[in-house]
C-alpha positions in Angstrom: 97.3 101.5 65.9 93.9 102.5 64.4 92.5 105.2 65.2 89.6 104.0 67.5 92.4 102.5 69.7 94.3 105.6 69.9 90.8 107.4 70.6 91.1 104.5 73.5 93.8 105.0 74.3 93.5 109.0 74.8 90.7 108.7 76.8 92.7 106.1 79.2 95.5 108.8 79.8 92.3 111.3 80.6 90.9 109.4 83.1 93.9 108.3 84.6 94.8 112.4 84.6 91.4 112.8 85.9 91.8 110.6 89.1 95.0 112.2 89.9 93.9 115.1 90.4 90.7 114.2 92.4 92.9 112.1 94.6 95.3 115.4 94.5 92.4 117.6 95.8 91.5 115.0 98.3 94.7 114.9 99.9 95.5 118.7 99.9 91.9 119.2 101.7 93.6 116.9 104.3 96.3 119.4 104.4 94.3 122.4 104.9 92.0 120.7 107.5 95.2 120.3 109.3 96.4 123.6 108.9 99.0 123.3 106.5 100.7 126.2 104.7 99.2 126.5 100.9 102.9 126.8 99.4 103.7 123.3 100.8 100.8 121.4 99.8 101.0 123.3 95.9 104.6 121.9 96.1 103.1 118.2 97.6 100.2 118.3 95.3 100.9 120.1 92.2 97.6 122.4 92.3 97.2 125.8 91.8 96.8 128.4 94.4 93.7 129.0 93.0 92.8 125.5 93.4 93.6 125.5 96.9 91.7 128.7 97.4 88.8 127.6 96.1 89.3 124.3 98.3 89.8 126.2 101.1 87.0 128.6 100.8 84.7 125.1 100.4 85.7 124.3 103.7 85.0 127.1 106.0 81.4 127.0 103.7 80.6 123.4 105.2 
């Protein structure tokens, strides 16, 4: 493979990564609208606590 298609192909994997985790985020926001323990959806989602904190602090700021 040459190296622009591996530069391609790189930059698939990235945005696939990157919609994964939006969609991620989306979901556990879902989850803490419906009151759902942080633990679980880190376990369900794969995001940080951090992540989730800074979700949840979003929310109660809208």
């Amino acid at each position: 493979m040459t190296q622009l298609g591996q530069l391609y192909e790189k930059e698939k994997i990235e945005y696939a990564n990157q919609k994964v985790r939006e969609n991620a985020k989306e979901i556990a926001r879902s989850l803490l609208e419906d009151g759902i323990e942080i633990v679980k959806i880190m376990k369900a989602t794969r995001l940080t606590e951090e992540e989730l904190l800074n979700l949840q602090n979003e929310l109660l700021t809208i």
